[in-house]
N, C-alpha and C positions, 0 to 999 in steps of 0.2 A: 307494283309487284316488288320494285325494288325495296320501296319505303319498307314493307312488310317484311324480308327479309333481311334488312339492315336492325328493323325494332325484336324480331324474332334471335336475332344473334346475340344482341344487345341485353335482351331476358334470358338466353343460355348460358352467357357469361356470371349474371348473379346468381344462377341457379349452384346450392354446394355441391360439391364430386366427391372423391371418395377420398380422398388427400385432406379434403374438411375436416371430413367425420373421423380423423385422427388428428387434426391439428387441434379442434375445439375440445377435448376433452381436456389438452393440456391445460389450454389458455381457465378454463372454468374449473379447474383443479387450483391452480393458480391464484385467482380471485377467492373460492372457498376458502385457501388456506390463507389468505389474510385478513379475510373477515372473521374467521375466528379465531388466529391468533388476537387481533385486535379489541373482540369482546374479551380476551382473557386481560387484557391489561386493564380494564377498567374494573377489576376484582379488589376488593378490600384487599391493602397492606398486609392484613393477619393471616390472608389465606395462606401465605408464603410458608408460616410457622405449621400453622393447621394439615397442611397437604404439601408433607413432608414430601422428598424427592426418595421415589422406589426404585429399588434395584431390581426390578423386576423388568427383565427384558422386553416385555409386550410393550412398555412403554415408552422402548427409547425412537419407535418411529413419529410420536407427537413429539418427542424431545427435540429430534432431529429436525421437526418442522420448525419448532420454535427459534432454532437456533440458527437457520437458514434464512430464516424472516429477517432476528436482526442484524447478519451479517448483511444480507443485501441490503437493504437499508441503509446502514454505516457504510457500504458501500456507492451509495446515491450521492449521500451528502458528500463524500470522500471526493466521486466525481467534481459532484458541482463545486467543492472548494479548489480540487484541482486547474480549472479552466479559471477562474475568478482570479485565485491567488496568482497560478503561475504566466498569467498574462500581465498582471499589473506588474508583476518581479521583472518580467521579460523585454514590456513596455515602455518601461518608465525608470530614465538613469536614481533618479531619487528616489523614489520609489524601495528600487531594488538596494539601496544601502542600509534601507531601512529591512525589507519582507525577507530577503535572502539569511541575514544574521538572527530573523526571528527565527526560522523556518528551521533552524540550524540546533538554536534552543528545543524547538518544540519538538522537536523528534529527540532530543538526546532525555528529552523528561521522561522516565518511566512510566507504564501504563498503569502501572500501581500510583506511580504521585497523583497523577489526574483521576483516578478512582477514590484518592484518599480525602479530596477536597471538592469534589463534584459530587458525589453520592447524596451528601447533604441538600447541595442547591438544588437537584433535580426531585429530590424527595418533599421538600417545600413548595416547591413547584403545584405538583400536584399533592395535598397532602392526603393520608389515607387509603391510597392508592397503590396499586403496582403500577401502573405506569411511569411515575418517578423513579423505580428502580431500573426497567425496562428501560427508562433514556440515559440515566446511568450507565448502563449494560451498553448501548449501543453506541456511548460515547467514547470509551471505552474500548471497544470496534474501532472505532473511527480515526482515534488515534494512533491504534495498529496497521490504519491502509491507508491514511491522507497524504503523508509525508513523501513517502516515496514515491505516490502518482504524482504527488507535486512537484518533485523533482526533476522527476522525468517528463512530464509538459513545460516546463520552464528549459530543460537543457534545451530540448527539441526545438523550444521556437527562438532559443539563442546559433541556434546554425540549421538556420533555413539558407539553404543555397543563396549566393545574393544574386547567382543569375535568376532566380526567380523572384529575387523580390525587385529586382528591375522590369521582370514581364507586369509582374503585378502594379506598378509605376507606369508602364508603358498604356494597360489599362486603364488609367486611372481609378484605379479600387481606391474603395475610402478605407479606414482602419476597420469598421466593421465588415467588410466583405471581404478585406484579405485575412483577416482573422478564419471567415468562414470554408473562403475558398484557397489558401494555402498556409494559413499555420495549422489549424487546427487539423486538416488531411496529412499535412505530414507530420504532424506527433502521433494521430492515429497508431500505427502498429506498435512504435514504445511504450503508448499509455498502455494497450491492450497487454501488454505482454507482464508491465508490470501493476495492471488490476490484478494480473492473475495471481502474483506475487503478494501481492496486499490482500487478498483473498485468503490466501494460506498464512499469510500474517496474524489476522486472524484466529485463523483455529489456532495456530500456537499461541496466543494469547485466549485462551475461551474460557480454561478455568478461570483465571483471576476476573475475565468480565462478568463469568455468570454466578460465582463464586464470592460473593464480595463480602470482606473482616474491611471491618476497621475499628479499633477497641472493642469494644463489646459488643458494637452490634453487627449480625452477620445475617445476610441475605441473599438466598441463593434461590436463583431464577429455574424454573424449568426447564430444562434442556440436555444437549450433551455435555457441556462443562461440570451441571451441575451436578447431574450422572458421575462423572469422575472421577470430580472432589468427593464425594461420598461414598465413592468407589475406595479410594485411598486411603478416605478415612476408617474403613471397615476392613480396611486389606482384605479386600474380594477381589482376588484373580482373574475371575471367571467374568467379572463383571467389565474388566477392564481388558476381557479379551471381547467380549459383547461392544464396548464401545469402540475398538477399532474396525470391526465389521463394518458398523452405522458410519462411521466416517469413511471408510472404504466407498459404501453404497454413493454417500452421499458427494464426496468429492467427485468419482464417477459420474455423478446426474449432472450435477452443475458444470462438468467440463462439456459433456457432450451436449444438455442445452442452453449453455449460455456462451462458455470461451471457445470452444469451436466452431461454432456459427459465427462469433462474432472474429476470431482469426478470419477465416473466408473470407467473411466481408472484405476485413481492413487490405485484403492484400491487392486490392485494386488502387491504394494509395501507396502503393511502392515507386519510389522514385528511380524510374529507369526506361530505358528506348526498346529494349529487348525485352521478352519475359521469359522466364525460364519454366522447364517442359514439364515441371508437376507441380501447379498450385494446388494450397491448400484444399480440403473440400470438406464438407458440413453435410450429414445426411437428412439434420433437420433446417438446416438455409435451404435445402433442394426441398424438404418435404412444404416450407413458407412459400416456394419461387411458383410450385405445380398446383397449391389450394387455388381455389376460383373465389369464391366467395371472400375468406380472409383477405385476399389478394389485392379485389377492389375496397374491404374497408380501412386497410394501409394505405392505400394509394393516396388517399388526400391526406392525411398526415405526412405525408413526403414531398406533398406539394408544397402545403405549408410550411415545412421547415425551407423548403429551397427560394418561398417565396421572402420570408426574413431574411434569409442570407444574403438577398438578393437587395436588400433594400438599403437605399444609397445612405446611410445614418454618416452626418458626418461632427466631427469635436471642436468645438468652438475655436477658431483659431487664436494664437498669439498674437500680438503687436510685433511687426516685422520692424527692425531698425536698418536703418540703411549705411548707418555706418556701425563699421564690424567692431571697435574698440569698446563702445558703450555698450555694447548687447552683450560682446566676452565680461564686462565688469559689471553687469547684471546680474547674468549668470551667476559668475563666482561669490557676487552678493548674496545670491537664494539661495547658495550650496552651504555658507558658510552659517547662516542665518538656520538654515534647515538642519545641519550639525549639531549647533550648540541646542537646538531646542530637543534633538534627541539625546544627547549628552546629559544635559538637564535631568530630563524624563526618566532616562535610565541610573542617573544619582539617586532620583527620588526614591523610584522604585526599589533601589536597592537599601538604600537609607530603610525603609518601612520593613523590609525583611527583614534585613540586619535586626533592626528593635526587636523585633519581634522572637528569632531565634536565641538569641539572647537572654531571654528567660530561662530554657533548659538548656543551654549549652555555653563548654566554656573552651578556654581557646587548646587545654590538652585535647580537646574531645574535637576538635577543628581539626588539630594536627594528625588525630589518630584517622580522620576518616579521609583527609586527603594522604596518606600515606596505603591506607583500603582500594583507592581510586587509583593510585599507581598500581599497585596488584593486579587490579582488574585493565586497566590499561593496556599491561604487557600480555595480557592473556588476550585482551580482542586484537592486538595488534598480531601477533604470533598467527591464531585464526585467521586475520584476513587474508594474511601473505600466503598461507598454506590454501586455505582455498583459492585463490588467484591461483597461484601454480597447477591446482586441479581443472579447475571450471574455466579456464581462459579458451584452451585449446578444445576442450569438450563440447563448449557452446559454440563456439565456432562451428564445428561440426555439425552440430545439431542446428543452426538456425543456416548451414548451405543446401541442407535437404529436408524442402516440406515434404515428403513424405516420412521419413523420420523424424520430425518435429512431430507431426502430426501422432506419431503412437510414444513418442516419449513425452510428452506436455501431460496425459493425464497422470503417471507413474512420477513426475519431477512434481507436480502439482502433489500429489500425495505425501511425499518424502517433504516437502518443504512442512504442509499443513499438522506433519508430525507434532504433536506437542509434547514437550521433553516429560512432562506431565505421565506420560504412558511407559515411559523408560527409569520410572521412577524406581518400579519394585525392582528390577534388573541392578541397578546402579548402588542402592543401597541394599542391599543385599549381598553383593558382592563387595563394597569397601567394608564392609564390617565383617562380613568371615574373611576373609583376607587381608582384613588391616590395612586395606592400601591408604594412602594419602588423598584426602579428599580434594584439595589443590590443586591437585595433577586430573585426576581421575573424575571429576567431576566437570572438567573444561570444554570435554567433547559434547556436551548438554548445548554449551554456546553455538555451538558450529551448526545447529538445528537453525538458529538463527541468522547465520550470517552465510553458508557459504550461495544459498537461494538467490540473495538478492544481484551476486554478482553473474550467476547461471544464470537468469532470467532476461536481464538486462544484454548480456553477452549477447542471446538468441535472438532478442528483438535488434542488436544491432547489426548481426548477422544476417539475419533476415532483412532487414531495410535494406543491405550493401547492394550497389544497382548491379543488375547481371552485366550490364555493358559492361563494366569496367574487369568484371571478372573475365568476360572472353578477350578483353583487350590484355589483361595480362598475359591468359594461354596464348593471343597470337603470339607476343614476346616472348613464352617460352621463359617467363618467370615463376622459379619452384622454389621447394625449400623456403632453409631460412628467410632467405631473400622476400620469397613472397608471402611471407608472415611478417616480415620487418618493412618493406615498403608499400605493402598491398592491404592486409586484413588488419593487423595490428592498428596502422590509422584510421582507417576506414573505422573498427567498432571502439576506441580509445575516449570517445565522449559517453558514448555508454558506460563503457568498462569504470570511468569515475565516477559516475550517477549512482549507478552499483555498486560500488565501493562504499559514497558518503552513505548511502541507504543501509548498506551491511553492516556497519560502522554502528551505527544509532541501531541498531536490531540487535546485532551481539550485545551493548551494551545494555538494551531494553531483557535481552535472555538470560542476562545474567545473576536478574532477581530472581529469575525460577530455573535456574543452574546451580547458584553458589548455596543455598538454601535448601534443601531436597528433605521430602520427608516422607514415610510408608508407613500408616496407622501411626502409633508414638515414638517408631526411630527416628530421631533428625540426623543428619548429617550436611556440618555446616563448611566450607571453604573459607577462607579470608578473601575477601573482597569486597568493594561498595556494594553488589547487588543483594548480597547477603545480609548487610548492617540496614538495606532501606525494606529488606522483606523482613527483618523481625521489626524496625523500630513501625509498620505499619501495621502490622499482626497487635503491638502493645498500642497503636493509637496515639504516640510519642510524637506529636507534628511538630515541634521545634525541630526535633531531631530528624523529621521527615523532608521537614525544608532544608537541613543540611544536607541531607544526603542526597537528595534532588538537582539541589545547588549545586552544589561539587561535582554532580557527573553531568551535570549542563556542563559545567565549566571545563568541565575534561576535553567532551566531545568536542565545542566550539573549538577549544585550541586547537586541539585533532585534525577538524577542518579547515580551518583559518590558517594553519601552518602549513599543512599536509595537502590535502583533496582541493583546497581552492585554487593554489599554485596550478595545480594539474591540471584542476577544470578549465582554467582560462588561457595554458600552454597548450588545449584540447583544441578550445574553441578559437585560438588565433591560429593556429599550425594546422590544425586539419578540416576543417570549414571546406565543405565543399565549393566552389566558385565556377 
């Protein structure tokens, strides 16, 4: 009798309930809409010209799907470079002299430079095809959301407590299992906070993804971007009040099923002894927790990943020396050995650009556009400071109450994914019956870009701070200044520069489609580098596109290398949890 109702419970449990028959519509929505975005990428190249982009409303919820596809996507890869990258940066002292200073590069290059030299290669790829523009498009993507998750997985696993990475020692974890069981859970809620960041990155970058000029040939993808640009180009209003709707809708869908399910989650990786009285909460994590059926065919997918984590993988060891003088003069051997060949490399490298720009550019035209790059310098630098002074204390606020996090994340999620693109016809329109100065009046476009990444980052560091220590304060009867200056300030201060280098490379990334602005045939243009690399890419001018690229890599690097790195690493020795 037993056996019978132990096998009889056992067939109840996979029987679906009613919590199914609303879960599975999502999940088979889901699947649809990739299989037929997917058959449309395998569409002849000419359909793009052929089946032109309509301003017709009924169309922008296919647009929307399209464009949702390849942001997550771009968002996947973003992931997985994320963990890849910012473990070897994290891991490995050589390593990181090398990945850290790329990393620094690769985010100060505009999404226009990597559109202006990628378009081609991925068009070859497949040739005939829209799916070379489509990878294009996504890459594109990708370089609007990698950077900064990357940054912020790599801060994270440079200040893991070191009491716990003596527990994990005292365990004997090998690299892969403390990888799984405590670096990666405790970067968990910064990565989460700044996917969401890199998500709204993004949509402010969507026209230029889905929109793509590069001399004469221009190719624009189905979607919301492409809607836009076409919007703009028509100066239609109405169309461009239609597509803040669809991104309303759509920012809306993806908070509530994707970044607030997955906030919930993460917040069982909060590093703390107490927990405080209102965690997050997910209506669709609760609606996955109560499914029956879905429930057991997760469940072995969760074995599996806990059984890899689990698995002893260990790194081939070094030759131990036993006397300490030869292994320091080893060392210093390999350091210096490992130097000069990146020293080298980056001659070379540079050496081949050089040549190369060199054709269309001379050295007035060198001077003129690092004196553009000062311009814009002072204008991202002005913006950061000014948003720091807003968003410092704001995000504080917001990341010591999930339940206020929890209803400002989709509305800060919206504002960030703004794309200056829609404040176009306002901006120009207004400097020109007004005369204002474009220089001035066109700067606050930037700040779409930059003041996000340091609000985001803020809340996630807010959010991490252990409750312990915050009631250890209240017992002491620590307020005010005081406990902004010895209590929160430290506590979120490695955030707050991950935020910064990321804001940093964003204002300077915003400020092609800031200094530059245009509504059907008025242009109005700023002085700045973002403005001199968004026409010389519009004319197709790649000598001059490698200048312009160059010189705000170069900007940025000093920026950081002078500025933000001091910080990061006065962060990361001074306030290191222990």
């Amino acid at each position: 009798m037993n056996f019978r109702f132990n096998a009889n419970s056992a067939n109840w449990r996979l029987l679906p309930n009613l919590w199914d028959a609303v879960a599975f519509p999502l999940i088979i929505c889901l699947i649809a809409m990739i299989a037929v975005a997917f058959h449309q990428t395998l569409l002849p190249i000419d359909s793009l010209k052929t089946q032109a982009i309509s301003l017709d409303p009924e169309n922008l919820p296919e647009y929307a799907m399209r464009t949702t596809l390849r942001m997550l996507v771009a968002m996947l890869a973003s992931l997985l470079f994320s963990l890849i990258y910012g473990t070897l940066a994290a891991k490995s002292r050589r390593a990181e002299k090398v990945l850290v200073p790329i990393l620094d590069i690769l985010q100060s290059v505009p999404v226009l430079g990597y559109i202006s030299f990628t378009v081609t290669f991925f068009i070859a790829l497949f040739p005939g095809r829209v799916l070379g523009v489509e990878l294009a498009a996504i890459f594109a993507l990708f370089t609007s959301q990698a950077w900064n998750m990357t940054f912020s997985f790599y801060q994270s696993m440079r200040t893991v407590p070191r009491d716990l990475i003596e527990v994990s020692r005292g365990f004997h974890l090998t690299a892969w299992q403390r990888f799984w069981k405590l670096d990666a859970p405790f970067a968990v809620p910064g990565l989460i906070w700044n996917m969401m960041m890199s998500m709204s990155g993004g949509w402010f970058f969507i026209v230029a993804s889905e929109a793509i000029t590069v001399g004469n040939n221009t190719f624009t993808l189905p979607g919301v971007g492409g809607y836009l640009a076409q919007a703009i180009l028509s100066k239609d209003i109405h169309a461009v009040g239609w597509v803040l709707l669809t991104m309303s809708i759509v920012i809306l869908a993806y908070d509530q099923l994707l970044f607030r399910p997955l906030v919930a989650w993460a917040d069982k990786f909060r590093m703390e002894n107490t927990r405080s009285d209102k965690a997050p909460t997910s209506w669709l994590l609760d609606l996955l927790r109560q499914t029956r059926l879905i429930h057991q065919i997760l469940t072995p997918l969760g074995l599996l990943f806990s059984t890899i984590a689990r698995i002893p993988l260990r790194l081939p060891k070094r030759k131990t020396v036993t006397v300490g003088r030869p292994q320091k003069n080893s060392s210093r051997a390999g350091d210096i050995i490992w130097g000069a060949f990146i020293i080298l490399l980056t001659l070379y490298v540079a050496y081949r650009v050089i040549s190369y720009a060199q054709s269309g550019v001379s050295l007035n035209e060198v001077g003129h556009v690092l004196l553009l790059g000062l311009i814009t310098l002072l204008r991202v630098a002005v913006l950061i400071l000014i948003s720091s002074l807003i968003w410092v204390p704001l995000g504080v606020m917001i990341g010591l109450r999930p339940a206020l996090a929890g209803k400002i994340q989709p509305i800060a999620q919206f504002l960030a994914a703004f794309p200056a693109n829609l404040l176009f016809p306002v901006f120009v329109i207004a400097i020109v019956h007004f005369h204002l100065n474009p220089d001035i009046w066109l700067s606050p476009l930037i700040v779409l870009g930059t003041q996000w990444y340091i609000l985001f980052n803020v809340v996630a560091g807010a959010s991490a701070f252990p409750n312990d220590y915050r009631e250890a304060a209240a017992n002491f009867h620590i307020r005010g200044w005081q406990w902004w200056r010895k209590v929160m300030l430290p506590g979120i201060f490695p955030y707050y520069i991950t935020g910064a280098i990321t804001a940093s490379g964003g204002a300077w990334n915003a400020s092609i489609v800031s200094e530059f602005v245009q509504w059907g045939d008025t242009q109005v243009t700023a002085h700045g580098l973002g403005a001199y690399i968004a026409k010389t890419t519009a004319a197709g001018d790649f000598p001059k596109i490698i200048l312009g690229v160059a010189v705000m890599s170069l900007f940025v690097t000093l920026f950081n290398r002078l500025l933000w790195r001091p910080l990061y690493a006065y962060a990361e020795s001074r306030f290191r949890a222990d």
